[in-house]
Biotite code that builds the C-alpha atoms (Angstrom):
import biotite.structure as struc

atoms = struc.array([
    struc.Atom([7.529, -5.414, 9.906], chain_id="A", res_id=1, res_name="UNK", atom_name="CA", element="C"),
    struc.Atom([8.337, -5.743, 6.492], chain_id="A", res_id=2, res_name="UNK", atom_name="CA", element="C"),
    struc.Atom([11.948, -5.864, 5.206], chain_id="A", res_id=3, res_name="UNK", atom_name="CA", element="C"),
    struc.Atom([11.772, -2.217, 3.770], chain_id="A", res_id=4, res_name="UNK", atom_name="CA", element="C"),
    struc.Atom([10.619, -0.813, 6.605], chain_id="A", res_id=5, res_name="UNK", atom_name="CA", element="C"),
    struc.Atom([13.120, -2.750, 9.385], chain_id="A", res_id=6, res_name="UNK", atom_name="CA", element="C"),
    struc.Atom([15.499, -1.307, 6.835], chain_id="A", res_id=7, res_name="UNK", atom_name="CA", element="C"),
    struc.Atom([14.553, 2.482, 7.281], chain_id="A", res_id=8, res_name="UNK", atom_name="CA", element="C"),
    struc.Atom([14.091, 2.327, 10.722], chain_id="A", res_id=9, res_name="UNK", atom_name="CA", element="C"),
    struc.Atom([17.236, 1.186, 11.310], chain_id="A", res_id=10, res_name="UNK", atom_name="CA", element="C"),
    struc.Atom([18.819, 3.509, 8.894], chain_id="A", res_id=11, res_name="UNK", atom_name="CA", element="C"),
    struc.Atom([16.733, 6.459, 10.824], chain_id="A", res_id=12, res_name="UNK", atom_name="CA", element="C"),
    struc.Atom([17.815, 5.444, 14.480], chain_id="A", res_id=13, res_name="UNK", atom_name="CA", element="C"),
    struc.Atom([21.346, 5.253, 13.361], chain_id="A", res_id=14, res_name="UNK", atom_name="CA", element="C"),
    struc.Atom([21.132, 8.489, 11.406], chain_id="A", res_id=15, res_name="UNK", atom_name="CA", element="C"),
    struc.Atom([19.998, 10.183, 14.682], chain_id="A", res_id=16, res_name="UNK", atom_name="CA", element="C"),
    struc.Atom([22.723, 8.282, 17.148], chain_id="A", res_id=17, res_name="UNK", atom_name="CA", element="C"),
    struc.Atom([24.959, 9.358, 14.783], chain_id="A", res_id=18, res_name="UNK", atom_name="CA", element="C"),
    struc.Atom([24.027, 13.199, 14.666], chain_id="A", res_id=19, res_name="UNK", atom_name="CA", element="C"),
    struc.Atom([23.855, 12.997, 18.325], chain_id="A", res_id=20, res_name="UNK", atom_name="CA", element="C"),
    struc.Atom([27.174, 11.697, 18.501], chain_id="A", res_id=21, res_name="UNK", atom_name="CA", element="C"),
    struc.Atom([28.812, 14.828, 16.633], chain_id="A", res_id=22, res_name="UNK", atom_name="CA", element="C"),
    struc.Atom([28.346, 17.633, 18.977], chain_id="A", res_id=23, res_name="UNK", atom_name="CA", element="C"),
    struc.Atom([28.914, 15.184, 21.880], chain_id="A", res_id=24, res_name="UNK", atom_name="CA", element="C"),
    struc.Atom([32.223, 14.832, 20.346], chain_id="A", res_id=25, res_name="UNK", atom_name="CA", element="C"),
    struc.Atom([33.472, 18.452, 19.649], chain_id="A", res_id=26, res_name="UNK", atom_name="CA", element="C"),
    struc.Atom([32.578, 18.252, 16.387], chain_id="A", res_id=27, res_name="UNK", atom_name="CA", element="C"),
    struc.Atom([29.773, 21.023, 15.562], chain_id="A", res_id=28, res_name="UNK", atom_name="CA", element="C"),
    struc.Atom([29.799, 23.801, 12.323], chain_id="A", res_id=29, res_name="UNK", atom_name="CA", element="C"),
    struc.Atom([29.696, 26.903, 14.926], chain_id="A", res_id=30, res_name="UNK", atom_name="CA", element="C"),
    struc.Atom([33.354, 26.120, 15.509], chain_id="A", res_id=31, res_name="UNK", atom_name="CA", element="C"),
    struc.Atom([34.928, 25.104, 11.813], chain_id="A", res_id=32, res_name="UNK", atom_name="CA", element="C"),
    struc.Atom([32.944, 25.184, 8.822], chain_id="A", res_id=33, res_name="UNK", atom_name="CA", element="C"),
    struc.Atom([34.534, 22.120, 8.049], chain_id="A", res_id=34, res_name="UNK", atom_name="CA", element="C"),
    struc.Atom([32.864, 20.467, 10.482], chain_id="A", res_id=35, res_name="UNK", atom_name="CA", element="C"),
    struc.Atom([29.527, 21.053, 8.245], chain_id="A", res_id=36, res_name="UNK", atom_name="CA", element="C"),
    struc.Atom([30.247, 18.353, 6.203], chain_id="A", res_id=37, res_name="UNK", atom_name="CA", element="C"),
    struc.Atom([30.440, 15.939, 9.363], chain_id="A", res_id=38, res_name="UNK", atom_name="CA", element="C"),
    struc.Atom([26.488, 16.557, 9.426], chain_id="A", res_id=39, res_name="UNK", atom_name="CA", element="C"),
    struc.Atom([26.259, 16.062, 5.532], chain_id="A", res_id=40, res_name="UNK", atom_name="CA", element="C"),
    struc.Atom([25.594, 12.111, 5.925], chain_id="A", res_id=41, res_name="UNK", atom_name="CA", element="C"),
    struc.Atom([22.826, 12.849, 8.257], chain_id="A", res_id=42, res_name="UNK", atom_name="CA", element="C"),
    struc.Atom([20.887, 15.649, 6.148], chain_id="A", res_id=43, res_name="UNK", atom_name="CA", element="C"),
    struc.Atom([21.140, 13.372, 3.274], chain_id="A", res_id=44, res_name="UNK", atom_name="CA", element="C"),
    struc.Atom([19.648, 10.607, 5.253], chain_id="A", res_id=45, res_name="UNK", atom_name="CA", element="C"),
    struc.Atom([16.989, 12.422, 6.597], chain_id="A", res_id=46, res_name="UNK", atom_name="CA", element="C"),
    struc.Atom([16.200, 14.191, 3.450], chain_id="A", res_id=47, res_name="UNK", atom_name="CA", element="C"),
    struc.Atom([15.295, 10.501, 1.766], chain_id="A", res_id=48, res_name="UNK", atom_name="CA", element="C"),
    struc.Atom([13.115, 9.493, 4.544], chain_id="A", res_id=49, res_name="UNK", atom_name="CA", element="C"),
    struc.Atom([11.171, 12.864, 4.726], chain_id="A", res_id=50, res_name="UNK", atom_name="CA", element="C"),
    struc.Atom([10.728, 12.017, 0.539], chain_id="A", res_id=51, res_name="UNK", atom_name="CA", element="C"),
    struc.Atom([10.026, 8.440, 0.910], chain_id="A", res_id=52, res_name="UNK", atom_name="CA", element="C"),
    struc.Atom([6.936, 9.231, 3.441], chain_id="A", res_id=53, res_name="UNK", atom_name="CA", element="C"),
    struc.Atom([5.900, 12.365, 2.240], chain_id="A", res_id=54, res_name="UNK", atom_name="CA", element="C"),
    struc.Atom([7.289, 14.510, -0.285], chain_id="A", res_id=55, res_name="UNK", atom_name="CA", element="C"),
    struc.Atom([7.186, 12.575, -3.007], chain_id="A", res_id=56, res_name="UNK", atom_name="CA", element="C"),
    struc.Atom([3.075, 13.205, -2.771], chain_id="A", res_id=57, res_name="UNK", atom_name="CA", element="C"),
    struc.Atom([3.927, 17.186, -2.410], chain_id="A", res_id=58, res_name="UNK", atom_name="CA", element="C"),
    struc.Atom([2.295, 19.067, -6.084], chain_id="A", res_id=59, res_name="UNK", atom_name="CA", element="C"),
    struc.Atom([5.389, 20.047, -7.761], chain_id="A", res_id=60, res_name="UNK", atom_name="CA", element="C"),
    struc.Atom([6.988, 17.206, -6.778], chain_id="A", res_id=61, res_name="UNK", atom_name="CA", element="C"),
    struc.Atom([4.872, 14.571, -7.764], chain_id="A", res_id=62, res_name="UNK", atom_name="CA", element="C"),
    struc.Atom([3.901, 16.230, -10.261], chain_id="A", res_id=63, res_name="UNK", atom_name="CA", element="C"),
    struc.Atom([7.648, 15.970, -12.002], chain_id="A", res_id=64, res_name="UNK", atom_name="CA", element="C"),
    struc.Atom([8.094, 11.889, -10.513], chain_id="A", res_id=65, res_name="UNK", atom_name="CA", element="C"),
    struc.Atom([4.591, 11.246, -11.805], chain_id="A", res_id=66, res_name="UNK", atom_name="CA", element="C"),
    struc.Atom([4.752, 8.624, -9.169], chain_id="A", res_id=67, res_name="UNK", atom_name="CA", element="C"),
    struc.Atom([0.598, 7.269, -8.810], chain_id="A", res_id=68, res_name="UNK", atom_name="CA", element="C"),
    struc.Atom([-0.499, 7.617, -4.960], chain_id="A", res_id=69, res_name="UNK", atom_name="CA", element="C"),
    struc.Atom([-3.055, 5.304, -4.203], chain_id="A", res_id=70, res_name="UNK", atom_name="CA", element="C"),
    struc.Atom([-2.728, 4.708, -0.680], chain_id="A", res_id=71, res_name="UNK", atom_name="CA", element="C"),
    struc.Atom([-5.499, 4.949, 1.498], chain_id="A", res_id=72, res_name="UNK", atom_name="CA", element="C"),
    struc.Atom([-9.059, 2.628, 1.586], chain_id="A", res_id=73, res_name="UNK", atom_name="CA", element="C"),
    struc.Atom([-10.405, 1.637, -1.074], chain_id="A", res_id=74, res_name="UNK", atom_name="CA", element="C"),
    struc.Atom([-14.094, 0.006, -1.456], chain_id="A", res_id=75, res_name="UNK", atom_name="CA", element="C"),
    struc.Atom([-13.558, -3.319, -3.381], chain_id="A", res_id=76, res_name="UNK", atom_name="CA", element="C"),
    struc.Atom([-16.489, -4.741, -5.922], chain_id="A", res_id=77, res_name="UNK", atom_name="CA", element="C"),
    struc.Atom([-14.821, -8.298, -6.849], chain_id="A", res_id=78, res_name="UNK", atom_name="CA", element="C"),
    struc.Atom([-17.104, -10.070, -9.805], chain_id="A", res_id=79, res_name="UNK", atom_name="CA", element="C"),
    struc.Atom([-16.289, -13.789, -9.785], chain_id="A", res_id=80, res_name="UNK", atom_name="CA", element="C"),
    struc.Atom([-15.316, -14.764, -14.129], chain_id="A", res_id=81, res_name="UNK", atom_name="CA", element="C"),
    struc.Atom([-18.194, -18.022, -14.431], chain_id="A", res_id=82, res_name="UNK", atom_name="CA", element="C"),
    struc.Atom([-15.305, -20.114, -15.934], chain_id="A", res_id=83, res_name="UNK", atom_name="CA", element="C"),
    struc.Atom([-13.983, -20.206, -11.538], chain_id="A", res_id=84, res_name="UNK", atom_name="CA", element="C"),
    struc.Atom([-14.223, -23.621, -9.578], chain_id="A", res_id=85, res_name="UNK", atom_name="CA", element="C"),
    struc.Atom([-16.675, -22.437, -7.091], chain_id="A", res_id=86, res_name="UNK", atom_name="CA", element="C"),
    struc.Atom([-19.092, -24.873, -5.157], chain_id="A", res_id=87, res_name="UNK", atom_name="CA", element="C"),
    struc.Atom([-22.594, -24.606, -5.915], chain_id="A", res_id=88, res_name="UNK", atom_name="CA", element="C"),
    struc.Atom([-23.149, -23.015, -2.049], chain_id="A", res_id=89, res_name="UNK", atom_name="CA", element="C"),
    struc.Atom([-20.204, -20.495, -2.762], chain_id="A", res_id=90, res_name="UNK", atom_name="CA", element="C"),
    struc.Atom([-20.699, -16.847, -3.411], chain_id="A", res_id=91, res_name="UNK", atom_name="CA", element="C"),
    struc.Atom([-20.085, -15.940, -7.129], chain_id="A", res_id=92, res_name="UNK", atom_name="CA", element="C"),
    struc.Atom([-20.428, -11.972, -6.057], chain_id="A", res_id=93, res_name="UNK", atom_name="CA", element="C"),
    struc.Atom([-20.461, -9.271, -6.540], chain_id="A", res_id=94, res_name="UNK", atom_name="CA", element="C"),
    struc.Atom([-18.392, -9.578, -3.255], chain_id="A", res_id=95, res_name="UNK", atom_name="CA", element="C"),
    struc.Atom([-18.152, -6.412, -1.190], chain_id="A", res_id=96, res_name="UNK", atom_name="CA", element="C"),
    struc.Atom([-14.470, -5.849, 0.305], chain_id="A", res_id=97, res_name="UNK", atom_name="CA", element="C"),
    struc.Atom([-12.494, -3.160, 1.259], chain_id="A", res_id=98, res_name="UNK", atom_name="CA", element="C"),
    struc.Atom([-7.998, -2.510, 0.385], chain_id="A", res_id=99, res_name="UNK", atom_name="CA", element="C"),
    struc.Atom([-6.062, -0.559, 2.097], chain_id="A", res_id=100, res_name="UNK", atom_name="CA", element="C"),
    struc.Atom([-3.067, 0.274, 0.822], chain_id="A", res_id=101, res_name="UNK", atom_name="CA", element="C"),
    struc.Atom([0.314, 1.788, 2.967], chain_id="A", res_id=102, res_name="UNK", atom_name="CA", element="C"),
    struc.Atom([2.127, 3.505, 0.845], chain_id="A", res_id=103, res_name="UNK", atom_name="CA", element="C"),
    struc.Atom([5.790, 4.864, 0.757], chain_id="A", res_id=104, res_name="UNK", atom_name="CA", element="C"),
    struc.Atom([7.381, 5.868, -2.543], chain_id="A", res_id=105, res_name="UNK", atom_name="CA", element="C"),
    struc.Atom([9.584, 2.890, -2.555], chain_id="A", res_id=106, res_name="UNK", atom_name="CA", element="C"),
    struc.Atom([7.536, 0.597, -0.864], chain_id="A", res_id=107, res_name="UNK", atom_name="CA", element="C"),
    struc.Atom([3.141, -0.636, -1.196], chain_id="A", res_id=108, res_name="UNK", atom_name="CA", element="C"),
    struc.Atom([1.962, -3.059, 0.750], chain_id="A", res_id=109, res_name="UNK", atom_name="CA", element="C"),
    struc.Atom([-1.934, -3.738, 0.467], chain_id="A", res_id=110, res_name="UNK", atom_name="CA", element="C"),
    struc.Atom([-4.847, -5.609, 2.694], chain_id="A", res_id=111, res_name="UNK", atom_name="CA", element="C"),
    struc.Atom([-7.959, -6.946, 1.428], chain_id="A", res_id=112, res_name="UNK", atom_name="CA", element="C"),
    struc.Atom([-10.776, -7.566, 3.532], chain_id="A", res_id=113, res_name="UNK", atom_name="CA", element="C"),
    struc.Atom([-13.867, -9.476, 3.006], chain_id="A", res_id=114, res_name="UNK", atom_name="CA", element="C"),
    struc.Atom([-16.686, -10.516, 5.609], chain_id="A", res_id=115, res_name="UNK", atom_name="CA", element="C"),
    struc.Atom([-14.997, -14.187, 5.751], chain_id="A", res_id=116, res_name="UNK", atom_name="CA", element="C"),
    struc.Atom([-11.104, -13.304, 5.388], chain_id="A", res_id=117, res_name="UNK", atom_name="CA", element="C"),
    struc.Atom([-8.132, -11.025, 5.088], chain_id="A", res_id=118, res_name="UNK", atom_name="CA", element="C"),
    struc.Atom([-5.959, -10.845, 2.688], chain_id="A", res_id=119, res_name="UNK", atom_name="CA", element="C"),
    struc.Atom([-2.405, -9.372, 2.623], chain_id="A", res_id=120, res_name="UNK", atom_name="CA", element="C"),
    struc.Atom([0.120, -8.780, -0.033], chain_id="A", res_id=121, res_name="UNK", atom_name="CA", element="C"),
    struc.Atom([3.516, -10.594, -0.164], chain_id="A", res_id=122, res_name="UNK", atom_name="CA", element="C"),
    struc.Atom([5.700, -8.153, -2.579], chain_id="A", res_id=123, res_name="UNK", atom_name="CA", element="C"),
    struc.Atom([4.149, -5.424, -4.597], chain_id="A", res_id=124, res_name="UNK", atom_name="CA", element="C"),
    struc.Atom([5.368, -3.758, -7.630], chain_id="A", res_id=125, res_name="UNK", atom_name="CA", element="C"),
    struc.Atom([4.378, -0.295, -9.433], chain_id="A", res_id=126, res_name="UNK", atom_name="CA", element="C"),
    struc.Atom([5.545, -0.786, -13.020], chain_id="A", res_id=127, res_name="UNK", atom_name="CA", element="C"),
    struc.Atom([5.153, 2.607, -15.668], chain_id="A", res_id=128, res_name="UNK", atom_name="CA", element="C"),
    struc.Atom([4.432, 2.490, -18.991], chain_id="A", res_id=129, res_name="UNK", atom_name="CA", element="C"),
    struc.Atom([6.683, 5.413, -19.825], chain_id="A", res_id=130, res_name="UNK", atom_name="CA", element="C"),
    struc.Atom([4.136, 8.112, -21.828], chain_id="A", res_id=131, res_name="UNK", atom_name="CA", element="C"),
    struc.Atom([1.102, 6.598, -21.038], chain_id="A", res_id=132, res_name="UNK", atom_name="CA", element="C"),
    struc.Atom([0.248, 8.024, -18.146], chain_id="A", res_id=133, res_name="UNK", atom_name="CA", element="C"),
    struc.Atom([-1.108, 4.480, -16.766], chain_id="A", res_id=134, res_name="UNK", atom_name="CA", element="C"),
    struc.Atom([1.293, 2.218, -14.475], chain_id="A", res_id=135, res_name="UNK", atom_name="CA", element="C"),
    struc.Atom([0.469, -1.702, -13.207], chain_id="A", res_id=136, res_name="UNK", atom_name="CA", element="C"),
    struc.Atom([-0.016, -2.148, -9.875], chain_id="A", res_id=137, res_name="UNK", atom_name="CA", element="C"),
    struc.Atom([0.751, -6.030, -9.213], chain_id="A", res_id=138, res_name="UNK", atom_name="CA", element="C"),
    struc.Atom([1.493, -7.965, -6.119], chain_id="A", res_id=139, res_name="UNK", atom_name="CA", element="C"),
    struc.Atom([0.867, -11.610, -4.802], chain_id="A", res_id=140, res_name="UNK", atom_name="CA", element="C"),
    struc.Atom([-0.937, -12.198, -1.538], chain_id="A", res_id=141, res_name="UNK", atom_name="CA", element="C"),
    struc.Atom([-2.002, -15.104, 1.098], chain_id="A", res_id=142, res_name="UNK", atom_name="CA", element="C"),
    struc.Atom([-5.346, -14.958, 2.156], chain_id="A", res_id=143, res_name="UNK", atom_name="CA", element="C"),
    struc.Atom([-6.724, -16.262, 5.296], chain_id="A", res_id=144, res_name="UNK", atom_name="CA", element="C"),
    struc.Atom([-10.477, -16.955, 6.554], chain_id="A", res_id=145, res_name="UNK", atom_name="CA", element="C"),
    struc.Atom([-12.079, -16.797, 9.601], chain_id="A", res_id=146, res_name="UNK", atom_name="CA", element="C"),
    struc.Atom([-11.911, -19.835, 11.619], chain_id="A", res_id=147, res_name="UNK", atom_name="CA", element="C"),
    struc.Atom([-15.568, -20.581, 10.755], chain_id="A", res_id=148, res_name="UNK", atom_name="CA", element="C"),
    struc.Atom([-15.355, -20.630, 7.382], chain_id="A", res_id=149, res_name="UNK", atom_name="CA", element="C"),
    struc.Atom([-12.295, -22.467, 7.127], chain_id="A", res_id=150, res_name="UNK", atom_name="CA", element="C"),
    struc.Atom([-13.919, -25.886, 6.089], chain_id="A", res_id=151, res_name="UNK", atom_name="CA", element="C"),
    struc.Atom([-15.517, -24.276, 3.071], chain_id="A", res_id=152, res_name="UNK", atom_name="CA", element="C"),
    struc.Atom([-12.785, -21.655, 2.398], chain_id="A", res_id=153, res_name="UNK", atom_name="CA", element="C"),
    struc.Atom([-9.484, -23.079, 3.139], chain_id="A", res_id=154, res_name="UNK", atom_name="CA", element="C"),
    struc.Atom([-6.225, -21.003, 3.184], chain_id="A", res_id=155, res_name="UNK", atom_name="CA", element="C"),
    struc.Atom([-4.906, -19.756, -0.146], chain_id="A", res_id=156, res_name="UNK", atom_name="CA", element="C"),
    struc.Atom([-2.509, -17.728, -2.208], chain_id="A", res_id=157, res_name="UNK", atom_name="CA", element="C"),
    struc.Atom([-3.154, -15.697, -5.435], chain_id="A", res_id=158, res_name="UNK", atom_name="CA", element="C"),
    struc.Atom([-1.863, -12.229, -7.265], chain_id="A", res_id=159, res_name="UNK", atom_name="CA", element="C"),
    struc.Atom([-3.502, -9.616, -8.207], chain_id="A", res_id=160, res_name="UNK", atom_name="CA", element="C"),
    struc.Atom([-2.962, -6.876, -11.089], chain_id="A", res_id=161, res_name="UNK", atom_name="CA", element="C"),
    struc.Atom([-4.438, -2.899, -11.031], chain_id="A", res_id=162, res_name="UNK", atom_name="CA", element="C"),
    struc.Atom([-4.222, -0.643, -13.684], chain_id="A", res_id=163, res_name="UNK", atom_name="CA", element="C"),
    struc.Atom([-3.979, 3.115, -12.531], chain_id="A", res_id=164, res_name="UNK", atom_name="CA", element="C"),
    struc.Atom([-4.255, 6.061, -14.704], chain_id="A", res_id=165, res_name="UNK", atom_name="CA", element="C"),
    struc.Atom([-3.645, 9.520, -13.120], chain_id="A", res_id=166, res_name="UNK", atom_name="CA", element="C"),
    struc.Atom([-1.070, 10.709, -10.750], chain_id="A", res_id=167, res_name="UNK", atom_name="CA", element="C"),
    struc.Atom([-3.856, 10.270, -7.634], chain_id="A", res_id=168, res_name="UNK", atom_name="CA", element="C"),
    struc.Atom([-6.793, 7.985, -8.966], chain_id="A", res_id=169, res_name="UNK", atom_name="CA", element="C"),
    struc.Atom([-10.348, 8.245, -6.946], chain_id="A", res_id=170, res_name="UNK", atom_name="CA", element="C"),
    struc.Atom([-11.237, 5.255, -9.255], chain_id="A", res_id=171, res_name="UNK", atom_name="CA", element="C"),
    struc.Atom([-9.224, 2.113, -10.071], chain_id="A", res_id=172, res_name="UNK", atom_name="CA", element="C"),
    struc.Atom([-10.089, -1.015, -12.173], chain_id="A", res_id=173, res_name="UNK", atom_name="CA", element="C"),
    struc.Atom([-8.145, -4.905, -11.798], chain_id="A", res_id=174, res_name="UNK", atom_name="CA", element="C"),
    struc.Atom([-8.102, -8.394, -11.915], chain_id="A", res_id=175, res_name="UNK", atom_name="CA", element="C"),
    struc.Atom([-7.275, -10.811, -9.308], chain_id="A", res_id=176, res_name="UNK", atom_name="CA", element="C"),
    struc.Atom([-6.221, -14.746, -9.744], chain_id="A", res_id=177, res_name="UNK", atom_name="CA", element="C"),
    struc.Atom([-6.189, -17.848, -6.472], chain_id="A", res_id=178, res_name="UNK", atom_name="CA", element="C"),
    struc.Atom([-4.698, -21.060, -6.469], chain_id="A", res_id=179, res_name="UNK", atom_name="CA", element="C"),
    struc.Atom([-8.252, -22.317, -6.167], chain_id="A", res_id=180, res_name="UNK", atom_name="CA", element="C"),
    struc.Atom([-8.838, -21.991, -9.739], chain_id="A", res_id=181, res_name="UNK", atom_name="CA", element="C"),
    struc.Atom([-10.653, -18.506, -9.588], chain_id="A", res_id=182, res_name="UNK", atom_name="CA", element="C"),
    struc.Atom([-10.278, -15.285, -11.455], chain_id="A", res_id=183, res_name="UNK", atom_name="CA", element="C"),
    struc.Atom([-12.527, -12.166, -11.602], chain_id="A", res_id=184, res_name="UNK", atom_name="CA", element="C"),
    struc.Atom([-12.748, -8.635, -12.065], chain_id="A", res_id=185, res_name="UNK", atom_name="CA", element="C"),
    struc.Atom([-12.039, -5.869, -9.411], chain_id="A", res_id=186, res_name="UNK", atom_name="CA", element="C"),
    struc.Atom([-13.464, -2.215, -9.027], chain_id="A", res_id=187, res_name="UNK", atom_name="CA", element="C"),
    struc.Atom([-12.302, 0.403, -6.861], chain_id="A", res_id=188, res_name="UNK", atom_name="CA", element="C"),
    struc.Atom([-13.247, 3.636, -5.447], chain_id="A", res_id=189, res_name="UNK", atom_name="CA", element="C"),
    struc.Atom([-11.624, 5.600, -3.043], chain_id="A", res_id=190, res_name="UNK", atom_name="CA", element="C"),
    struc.Atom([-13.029, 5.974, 0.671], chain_id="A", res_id=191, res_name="UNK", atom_name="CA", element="C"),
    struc.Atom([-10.456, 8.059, 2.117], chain_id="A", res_id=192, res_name="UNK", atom_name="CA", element="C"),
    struc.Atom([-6.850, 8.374, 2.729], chain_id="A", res_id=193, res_name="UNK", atom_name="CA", element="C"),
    struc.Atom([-6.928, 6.422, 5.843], chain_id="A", res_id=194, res_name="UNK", atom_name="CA", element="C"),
    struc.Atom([-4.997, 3.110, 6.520], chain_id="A", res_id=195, res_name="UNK", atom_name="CA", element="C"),
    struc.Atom([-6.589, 2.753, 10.444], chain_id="A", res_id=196, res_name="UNK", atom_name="CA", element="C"),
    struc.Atom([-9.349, 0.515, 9.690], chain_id="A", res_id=197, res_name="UNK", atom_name="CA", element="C"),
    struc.Atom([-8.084, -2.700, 11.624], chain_id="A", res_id=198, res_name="UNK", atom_name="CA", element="C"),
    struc.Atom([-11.547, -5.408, 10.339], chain_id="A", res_id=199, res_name="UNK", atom_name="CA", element="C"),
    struc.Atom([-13.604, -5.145, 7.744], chain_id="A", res_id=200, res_name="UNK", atom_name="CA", element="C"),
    struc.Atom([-16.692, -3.706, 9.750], chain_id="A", res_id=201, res_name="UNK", atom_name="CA", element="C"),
    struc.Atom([-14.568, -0.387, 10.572], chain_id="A", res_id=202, res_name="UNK", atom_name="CA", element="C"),
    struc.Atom([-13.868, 0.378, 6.561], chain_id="A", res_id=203, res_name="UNK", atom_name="CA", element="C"),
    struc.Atom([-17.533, -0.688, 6.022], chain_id="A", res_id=204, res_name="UNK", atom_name="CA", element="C"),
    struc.Atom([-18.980, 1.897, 8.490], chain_id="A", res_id=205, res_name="UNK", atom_name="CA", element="C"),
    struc.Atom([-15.865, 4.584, 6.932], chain_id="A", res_id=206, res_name="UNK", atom_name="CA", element="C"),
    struc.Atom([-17.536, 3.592, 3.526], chain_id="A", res_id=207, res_name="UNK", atom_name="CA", element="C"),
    struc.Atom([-20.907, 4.165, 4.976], chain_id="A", res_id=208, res_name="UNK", atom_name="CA", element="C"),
    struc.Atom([-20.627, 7.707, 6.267], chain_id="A", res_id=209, res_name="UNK", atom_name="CA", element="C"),
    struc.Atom([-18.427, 8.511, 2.893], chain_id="A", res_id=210, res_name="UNK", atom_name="CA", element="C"),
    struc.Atom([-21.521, 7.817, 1.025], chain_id="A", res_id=211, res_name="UNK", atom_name="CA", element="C"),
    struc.Atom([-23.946, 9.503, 3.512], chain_id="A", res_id=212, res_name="UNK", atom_name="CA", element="C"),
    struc.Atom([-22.140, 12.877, 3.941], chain_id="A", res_id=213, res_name="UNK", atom_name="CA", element="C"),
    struc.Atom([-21.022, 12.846, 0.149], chain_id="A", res_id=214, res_name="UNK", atom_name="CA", element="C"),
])
């Protein structure tokens, strides 16, 4: 659980021990209508959470935060640049993989899956180019293969950087860099809003029956 997250939860369960607590105690607005602003705390508290998960995403208001969504699966096309350190038996791509990407509006956390390894992101960052209409997606991330292809792909850490125009992108173009010495290209394209697929062979058959019934 990331630190964000431990952070709202906690703030949520204490929020609703806390509004429990109140008419336990005496203390409810039927009887004084001073009491009312006893339950203040807890209306505020709930009224950030409901706009962290979801109302920042409602029309109007995203509309006026301008705030890019781009959670959800996204189908992955990495292109390897020819000046990367790659063995002659590695895979210069294009490389298939598949991001998912929680999303809250104060918090992004992203997964990257290949057929040989996951990768997930460390920190993330949405930075807006006030105007443009185009914000920065960046984060780092540690990426770990599969036990069998350790040998030839060992464990590794890199960043990558998306650039996102549009208040909810179907489309998305990037750039990713390792601590192996590799860089390259990435294209997206939206699957679906869904953040469920656990391995790479559940996005793939998602992407799959995208394409077919589209």
């Amino acid at each position: 659980m990331s630190p964000a997250t431990t952070v709202r939860t906690t703030a949520t369960a204490l929020t609703t021990v806390y509004t429990i607590a109140l008419p336990l105690l005496g203390i409810t607005p039927a009887e004084n209508l001073k009491h009312l602003f006893a339950y203040l705390p807890s209306l505020l508290s709930y009224g950030v959470l409901v706009f962290d998960k979801w109302a920042w995403r409602w029309p109007l208001i995203h509309r006026i935060t301008g705030h890019p969504w781009i959670g959800g699966t996204w189908r992955a096309m990495l292109t390897t640049a020819s000046e990367s350190r790659i063995p002659a038996s590695g895979n210069r791509g294009p490389i298939t993989s598949y991001l998912t990407i929680e999303q809250t509006y104060w918090t992004l956390h992203a997964t990257l899956r290949t057929a040989e390894s996951r990768s997930r992101s460390t920190n993330a960052t949405i930075v807006k180019t006030d105007g443009s209409g185009i914000a920065e997606v960046r984060f780092l991330y540690e990426n770990t293969p599969r036990t069998e292809h350790l040998r030839r792909s060992p464990r590794h850490e890199g960043a990558c950087q998306l650039s996102v125009t549009g208040r909810a992108p179907r489309s998305i173009t990037g750039s990713y860099f390792t601590s192996r010495y590799t860089a390259g290209d990435m294209d997206l394209s939206l699957i679906d809003r869904s953040t469920n697929y656990g391995t790479f062979a559940e996005a793939q058959t998602a992407d799959q029956g995208s394409a077919e019934s589209g």
